[in-house]
One Martini backbone bead per residue (centre of mass of N, CA, C, O) as a GRO file, in nm:
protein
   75
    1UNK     BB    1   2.385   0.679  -2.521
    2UNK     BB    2   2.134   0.463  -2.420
    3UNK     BB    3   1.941   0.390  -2.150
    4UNK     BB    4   1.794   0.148  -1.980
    5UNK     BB    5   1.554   0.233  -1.703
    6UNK     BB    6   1.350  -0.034  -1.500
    7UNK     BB    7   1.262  -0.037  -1.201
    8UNK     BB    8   1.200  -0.193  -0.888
    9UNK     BB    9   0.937  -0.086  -0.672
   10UNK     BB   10   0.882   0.019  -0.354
   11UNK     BB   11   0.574   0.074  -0.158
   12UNK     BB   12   0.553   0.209   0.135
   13UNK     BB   13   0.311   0.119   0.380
   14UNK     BB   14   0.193   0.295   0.682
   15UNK     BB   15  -0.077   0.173   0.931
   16UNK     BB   16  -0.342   0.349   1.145
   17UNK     BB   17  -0.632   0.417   1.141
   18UNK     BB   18  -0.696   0.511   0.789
   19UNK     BB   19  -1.013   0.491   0.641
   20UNK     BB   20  -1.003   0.784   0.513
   21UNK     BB   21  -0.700   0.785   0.334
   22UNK     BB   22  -0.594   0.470   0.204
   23UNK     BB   23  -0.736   0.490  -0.082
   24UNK     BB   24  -0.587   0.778  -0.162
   25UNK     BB   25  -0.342   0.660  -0.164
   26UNK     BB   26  -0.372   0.364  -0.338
   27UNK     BB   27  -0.454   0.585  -0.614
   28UNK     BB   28  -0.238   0.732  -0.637
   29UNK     BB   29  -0.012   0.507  -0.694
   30UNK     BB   30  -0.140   0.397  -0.914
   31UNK     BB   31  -0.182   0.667  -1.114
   32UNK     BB   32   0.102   0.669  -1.146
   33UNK     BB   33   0.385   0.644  -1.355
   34UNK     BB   34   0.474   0.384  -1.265
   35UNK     BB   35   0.678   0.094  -1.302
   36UNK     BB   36   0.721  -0.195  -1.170
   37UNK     BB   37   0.548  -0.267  -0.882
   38UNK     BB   38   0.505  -0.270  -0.526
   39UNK     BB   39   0.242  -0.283  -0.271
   40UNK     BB   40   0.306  -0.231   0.075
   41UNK     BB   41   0.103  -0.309   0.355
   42UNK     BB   42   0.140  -0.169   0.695
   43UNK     BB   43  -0.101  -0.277   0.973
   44UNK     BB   44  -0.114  -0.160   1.281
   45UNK     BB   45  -0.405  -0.267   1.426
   46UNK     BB   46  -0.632  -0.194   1.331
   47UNK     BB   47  -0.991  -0.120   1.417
   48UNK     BB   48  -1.119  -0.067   1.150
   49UNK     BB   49  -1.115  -0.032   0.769
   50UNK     BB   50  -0.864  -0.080   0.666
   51UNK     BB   51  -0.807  -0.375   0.579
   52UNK     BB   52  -1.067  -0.410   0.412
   53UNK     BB   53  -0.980  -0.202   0.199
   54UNK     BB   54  -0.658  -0.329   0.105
   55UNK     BB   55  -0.817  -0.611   0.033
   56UNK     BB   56  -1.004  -0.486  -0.199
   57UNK     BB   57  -0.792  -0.389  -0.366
   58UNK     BB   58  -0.570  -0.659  -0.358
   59UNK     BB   59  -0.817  -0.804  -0.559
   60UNK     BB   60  -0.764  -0.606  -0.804
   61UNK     BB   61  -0.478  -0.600  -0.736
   62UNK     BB   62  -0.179  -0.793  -0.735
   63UNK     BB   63   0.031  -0.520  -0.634
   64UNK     BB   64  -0.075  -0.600  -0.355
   65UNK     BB   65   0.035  -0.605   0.014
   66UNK     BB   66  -0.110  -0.690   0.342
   67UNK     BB   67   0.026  -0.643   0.640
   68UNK     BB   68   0.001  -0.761   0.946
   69UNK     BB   69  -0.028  -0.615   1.315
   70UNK     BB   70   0.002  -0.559   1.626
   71UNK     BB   71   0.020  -0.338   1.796
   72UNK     BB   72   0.294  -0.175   1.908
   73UNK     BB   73   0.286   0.156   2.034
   74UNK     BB   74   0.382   0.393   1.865
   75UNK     BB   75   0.401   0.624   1.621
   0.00000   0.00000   0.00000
């Protein structure tokens, strides 16, 4: 008996002025074999290029979603 198997994914980045490293991870991602995802990047406040660069690909994918927040000061 075959079952079919299609979950619904959620891919969770967390960043903090990671401008160098952004893009290619969410074209890791996106290049990826998964189907049926969604990613969500929280930004913790970086002060660089990071949040520009995922409202880009954003703009591209629809299937990014960028929140923002205040540095928490965390690790």
């Amino acid at each position: 008996m075959a079952i079919s198997f299609n979950p619904k994914v959620a891919v969770l980045i967390l960043t903090h002025n990671h401008e160098s490293y952004i893009a290619a991870c969410l074209k890791s991602v996106i290049q990826s074999s998964l189907q049926n995802y969604h990613i969500w990047v929280l930004d913790d406040g970086s002060t660089d290029a990071t949040p520009v660069i995922v409202e880009e690909f954003a703009c591209k994918y629809n299937h990014i979603t960028l929140i923002r927040q205040k540095h928490s000061g965390g690790v």
